[in-house]
PAVEX-983024 format. One line per 4 residues: their letters; for each residue x, y, z of N, C-alpha, C. Coordinates in steps of 0.001 Angstrom, whole numbers, plus 500000, padded with zeros to 6 digits. Layout:
<atoms>
A = X Y Z X Y Z X Y Z ~ ...;
</atoms>
This chain:
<atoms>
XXXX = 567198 036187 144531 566023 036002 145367 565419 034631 145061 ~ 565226 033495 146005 564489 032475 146270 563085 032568 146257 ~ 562601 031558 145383 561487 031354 145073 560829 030276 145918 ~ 559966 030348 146634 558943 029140 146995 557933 028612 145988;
XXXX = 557903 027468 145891 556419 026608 145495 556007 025965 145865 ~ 554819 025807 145893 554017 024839 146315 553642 023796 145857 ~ 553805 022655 146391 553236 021590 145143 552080 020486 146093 ~ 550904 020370 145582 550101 019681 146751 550559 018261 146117;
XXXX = 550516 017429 147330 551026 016071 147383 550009 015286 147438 ~ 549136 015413 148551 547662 014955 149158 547008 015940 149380 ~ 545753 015477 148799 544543 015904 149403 543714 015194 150326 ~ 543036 015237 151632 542202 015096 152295 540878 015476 152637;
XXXX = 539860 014755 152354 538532 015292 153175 537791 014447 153619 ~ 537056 014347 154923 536035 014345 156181 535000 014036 155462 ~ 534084 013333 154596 533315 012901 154476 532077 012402 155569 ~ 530546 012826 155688 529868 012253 156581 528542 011970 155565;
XXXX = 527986 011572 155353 526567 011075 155029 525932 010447 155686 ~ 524551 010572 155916 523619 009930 157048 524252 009339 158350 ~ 525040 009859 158953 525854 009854 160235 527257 008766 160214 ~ 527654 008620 158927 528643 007655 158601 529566 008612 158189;
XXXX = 530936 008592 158575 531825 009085 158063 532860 008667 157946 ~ 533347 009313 156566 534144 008536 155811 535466 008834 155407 ~ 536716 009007 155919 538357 009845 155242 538286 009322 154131 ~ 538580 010076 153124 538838 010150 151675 539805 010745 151304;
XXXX = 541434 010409 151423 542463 011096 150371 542866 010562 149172 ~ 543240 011386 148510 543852 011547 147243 545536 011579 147373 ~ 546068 010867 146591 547649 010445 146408 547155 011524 145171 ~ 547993 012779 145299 547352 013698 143745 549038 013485 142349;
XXXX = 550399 012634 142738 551017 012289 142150 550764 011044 141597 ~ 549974 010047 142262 549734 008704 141426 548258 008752 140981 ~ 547803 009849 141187 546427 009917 141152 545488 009071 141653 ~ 545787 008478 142559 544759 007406 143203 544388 008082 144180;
XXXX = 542818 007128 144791 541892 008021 145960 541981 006263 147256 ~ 542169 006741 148397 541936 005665 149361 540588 006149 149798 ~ 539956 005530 150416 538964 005810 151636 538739 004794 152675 ~ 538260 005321 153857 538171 004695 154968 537620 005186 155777;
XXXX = 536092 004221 156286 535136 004460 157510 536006 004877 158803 ~ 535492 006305 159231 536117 006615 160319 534705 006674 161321 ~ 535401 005938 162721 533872 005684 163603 534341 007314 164126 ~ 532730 007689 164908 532136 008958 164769 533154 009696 166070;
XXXX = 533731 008533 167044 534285 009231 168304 535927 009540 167731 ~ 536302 009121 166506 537626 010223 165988 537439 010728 165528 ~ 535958 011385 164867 536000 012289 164134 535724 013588 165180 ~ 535343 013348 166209 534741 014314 167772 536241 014455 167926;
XXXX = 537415 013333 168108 539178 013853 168658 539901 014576 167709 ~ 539390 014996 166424 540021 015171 165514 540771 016827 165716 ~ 540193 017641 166087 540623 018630 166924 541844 018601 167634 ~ 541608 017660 169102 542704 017286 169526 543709 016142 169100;
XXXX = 543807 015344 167800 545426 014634 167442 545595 015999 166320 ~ 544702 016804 165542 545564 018403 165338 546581 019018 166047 ~ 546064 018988 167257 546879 019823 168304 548433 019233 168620 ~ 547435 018189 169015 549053 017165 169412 549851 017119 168353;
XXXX = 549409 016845 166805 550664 016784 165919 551400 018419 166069 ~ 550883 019185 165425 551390 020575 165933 552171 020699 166751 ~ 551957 020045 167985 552842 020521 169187 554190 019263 169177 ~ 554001 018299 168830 555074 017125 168432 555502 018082 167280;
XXXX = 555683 018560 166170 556153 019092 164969 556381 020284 165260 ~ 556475 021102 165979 557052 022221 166069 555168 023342 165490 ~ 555283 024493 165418 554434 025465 165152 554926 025570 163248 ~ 553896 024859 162436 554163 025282 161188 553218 026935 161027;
XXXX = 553353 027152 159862 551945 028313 159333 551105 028097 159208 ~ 549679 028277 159597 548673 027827 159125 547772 028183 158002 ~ 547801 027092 157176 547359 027470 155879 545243 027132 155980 ~ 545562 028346 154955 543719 028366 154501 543285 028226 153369;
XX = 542824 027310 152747 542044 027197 151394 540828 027767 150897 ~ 540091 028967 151707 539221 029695 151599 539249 030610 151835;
</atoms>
């Protein structure tokens, strides 16, 4: 019997403060963090380039961290 694991690669999060928002990932193998001002009208499409990658990539599982 085959075992799965998981191993997180990146982390991502959506950062907003006082109407500025900000992508913040984590490289969690080199341990480094990027960030980058995202203007407010991709963070409103962000929904839809979800969708679209999904539908370009086939239907993965959708995972929940809560």
């Amino acid at each position: 019997m085959e075992t799965s694991v998981e191993t997180l690669l990146y982390a991502a999060e959506l950062v907003e403060e006082n109407g500025t928002y900000t992508l913040v990932v984590q490289d969690v193998r080199r341990d480094t963090v990027q960030s980058t001002p995202v203007p407010k009208a991709m963070v409103d499409k962000l929904p839809t380039f979800l969708s679209a990658l999904t539908a370009k990539l086939g239907s993965a599982p959708s995972r929940s961290r809560w």
